[in-house]
N, C-alpha and C positions, 0 to 999 in steps of 0.2 A: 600765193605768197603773202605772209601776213605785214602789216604796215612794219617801214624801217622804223629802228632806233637814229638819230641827227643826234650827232656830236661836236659841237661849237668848242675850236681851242685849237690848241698849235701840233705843227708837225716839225721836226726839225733832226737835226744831225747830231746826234751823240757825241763827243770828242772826250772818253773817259780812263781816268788814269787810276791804278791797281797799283799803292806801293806795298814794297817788300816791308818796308816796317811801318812805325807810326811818324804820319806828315809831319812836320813844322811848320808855323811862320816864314819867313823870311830865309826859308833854306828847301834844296831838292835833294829828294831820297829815290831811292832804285827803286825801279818797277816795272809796269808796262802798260801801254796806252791803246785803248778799242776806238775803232771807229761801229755805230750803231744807227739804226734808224729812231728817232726818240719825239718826244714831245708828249703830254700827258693826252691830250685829243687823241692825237694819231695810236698811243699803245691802246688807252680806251678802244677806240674802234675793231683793232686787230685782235686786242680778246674779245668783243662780242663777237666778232666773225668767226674764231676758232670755236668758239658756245656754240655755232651755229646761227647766229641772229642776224638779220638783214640790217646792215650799218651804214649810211652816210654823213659824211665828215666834211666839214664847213669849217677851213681850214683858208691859208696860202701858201703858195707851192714857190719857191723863186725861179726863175729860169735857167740858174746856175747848174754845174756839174750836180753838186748835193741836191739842188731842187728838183730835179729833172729825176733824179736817181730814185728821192722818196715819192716823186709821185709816179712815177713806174712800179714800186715794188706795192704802193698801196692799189695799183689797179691788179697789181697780180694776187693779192692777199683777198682779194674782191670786195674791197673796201670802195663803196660808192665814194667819189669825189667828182659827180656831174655836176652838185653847187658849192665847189670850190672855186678858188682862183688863181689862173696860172702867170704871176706878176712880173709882165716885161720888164727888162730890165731891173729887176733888185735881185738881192742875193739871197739863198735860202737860209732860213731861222739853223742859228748855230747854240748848242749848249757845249759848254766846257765843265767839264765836272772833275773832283779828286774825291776819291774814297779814302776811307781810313781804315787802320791797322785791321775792323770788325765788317768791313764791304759795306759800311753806312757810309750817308755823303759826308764829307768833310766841312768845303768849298765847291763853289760853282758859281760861273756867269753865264744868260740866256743873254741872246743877242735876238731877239723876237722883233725888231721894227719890221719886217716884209706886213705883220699882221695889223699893220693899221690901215692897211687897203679894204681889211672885211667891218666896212664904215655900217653905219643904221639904213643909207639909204638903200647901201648893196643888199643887208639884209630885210629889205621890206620888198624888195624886187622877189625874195625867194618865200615871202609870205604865204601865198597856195600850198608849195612844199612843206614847210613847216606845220601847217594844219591839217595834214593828212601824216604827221609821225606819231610812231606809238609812244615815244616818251622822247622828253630832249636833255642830253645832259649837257650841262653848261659849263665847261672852266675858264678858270678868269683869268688866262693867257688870254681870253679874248677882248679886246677895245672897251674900255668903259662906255660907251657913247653905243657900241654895240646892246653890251649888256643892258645899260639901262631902256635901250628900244626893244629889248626882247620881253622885260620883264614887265613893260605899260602894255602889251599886247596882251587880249582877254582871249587866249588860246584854252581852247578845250584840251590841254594834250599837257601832262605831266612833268614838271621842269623840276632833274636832278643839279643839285649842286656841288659840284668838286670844289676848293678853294687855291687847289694848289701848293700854295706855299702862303705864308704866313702875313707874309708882304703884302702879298694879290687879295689878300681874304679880306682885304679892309674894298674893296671895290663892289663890294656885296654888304658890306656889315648894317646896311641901315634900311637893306631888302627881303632880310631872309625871312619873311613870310609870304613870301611872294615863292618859293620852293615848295615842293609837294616833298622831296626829299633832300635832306642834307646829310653828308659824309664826309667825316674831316677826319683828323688825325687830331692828338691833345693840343699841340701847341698850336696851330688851327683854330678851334675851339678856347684856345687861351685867349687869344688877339680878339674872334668874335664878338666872344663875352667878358672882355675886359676885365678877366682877373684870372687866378693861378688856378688850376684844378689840383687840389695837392689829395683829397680823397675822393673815393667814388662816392660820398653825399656831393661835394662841387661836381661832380659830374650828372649826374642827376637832377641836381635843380638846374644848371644850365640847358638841359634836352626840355627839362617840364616850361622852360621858359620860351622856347622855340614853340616849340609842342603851341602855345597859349599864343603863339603871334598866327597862327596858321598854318605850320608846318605837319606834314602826315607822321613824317618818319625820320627819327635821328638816328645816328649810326656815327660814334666816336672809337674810331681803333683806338689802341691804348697800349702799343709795340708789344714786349712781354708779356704784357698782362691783358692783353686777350681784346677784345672788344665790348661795347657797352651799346645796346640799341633802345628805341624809347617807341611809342606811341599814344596817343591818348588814353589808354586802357591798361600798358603794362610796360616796364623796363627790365630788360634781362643784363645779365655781365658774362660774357663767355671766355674761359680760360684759350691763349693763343697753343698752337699744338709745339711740340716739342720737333723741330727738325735743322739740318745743319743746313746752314744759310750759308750761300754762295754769293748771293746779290741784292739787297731791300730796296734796291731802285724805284723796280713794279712793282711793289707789295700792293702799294694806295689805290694804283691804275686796277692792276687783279681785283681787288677789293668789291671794287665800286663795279667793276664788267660782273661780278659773282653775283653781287644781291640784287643788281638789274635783270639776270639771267633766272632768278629765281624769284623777284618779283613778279616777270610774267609770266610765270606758272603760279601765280596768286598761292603762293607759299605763307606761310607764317611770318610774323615779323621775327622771332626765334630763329626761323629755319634762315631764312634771307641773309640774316648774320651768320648763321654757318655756314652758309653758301660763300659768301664774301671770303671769310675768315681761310675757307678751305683753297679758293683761288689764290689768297696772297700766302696759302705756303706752298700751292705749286710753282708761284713765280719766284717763289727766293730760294729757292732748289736749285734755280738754275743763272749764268751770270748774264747777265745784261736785264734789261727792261722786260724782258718778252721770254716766258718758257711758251720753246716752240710745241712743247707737248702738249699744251693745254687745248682739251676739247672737254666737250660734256663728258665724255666717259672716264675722261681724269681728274674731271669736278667731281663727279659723284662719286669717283673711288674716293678720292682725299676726303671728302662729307663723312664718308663712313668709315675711314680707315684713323683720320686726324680730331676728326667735330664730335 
């Protein structure tokens, strides 16, 4: 069995609402509300797992009804969590979300405090672990105080950066060459690099900027318009495929489980993006976080049928 993928970041309870028309402000409109398993960690994991990829997830779990629930359905997904934490007495990490009229988010609140139990010193207790993974992806759901002790560590082992959301991306912003790879989203990469990306020349020199702090590999979705990846040697722009979206949840989560799945098959930085690119439109085919269809043989069909 080849060394696990470790995915450091949160697991939590979906609580998302589908209205019939477009939200408002200060007023509710008809619809209907899912309950799901979610957290950007935990879907990470569960698409490597469906790729087939050996995943542990460095996570907390609460003890509550929801936290008991996701960490039973991630042993059943066979999502390692032997160095997670199963946190007496607190309650598990809650999202609230509202989509809009186009099944993009609208609004949302994360209720993530269980995860300030996964402190630096927990994480230095799982040090051995860590230095036997084939790669670590990091999101910054998890603890600064974390983050920053993962990233002083002189680990032989390839540290991906998710950022999340826009907010969390600043808890990285003054680290990112300390990444082997980064993948964001534009407004992402707006906050990063402190300014607007209004053409693909700003997109460009912001990856050559990375690129020059130490970074291997940029990787900027870019929604419609497709994606943009970079390395010291060349930068491509791949047009996004053309298909009817059900749910952009997972796109980001798809995204980044794709070109990790295809990086270890020491793919192209080209290919890697169409690998990515083809994960986040099997996941928006379907509604919630998670197309449960997604395995390598519906990577490689979408590669060929969408990329």
């Amino acid at each position: 069995m080849s060394k696990p993928i470790f995915v450091l970041g949160a697991a939590l309870t979906d609580m998302v609402g589908f209205p019939q028309r477009k939200p408002a402000l200060m007023d509710s409109v008809p619809g209907r509300v899912a309950k799901a398993s979610g957290g950007v960690g935990r879907n990470l994991a569960e698409n490597l797992v469906r790729l087939g990829l050996p995943t542990e997830l460095i996570t907390a779990f609460g003890d509550d009804r929801n936290g008991k629930a996701l960490l039973s359905e991630c042993q059943e997904l066979n999502i390692g969590v032997r160095y997670s934490i199963l946190a007496n007495g607190r309650k598990g990490a809650l999202h609230l979300a509202i989509l809009d009229e186009n099944n993009d988010l609208y609004a949302g609140i994360a209720d993530l405090s269980i995860l300030d139990v996964i402190t630096s010193t927990y994480l230095a207790s799982q040090l051995p672990a860590l230095q036997e993974a084939s790669l670590i992806c990091l999101e910054t759901n998890t603890p600064p105080a974390a983050i920053e002790w993962l990233l002083e560590q002189e680990l032989d082992v390839p540290i991906y950066l998710d950022p999340v959301s826009a907010h969390l991306a600043t808890r990285v912003q003054h680290q990112l060459g300390k990444f082997h790879t980064i993948k964001v989203n534009r407004r992402q990469a707006e906050v990063l690099g402190g300014r607007p990306l209004d053409q693909l020349m700003d997109v460009e020199k912001l990856a050559n900027k990375w690129i020059a702090l130490g970074v291997q590999r940029v990787f900027i979705t870019l929604g419609s318009q497709g994606a943009y990846a970079a390395d010291a040697e060349r930068q491509i722009h791949l047009p996004a495929a053309k298909v009817t979206v059900a749910d952009t949840t997972g796109a980001g989560d798809a995204f980044q489980a794709g070109l990790i799945w295809a990086s270890l098959r020491k793919w192209s930085l080209e290919d890697c993006c169409r690998a990515g690119l083809a994960a986040s439109t099997v996941a928006v085919r379907a509604e919630g976080a998670i197309n449960k269809e997604m395995s390598q043989a519906t990577l490689l069909e979408h590669i060929r049928k969408f990329c």
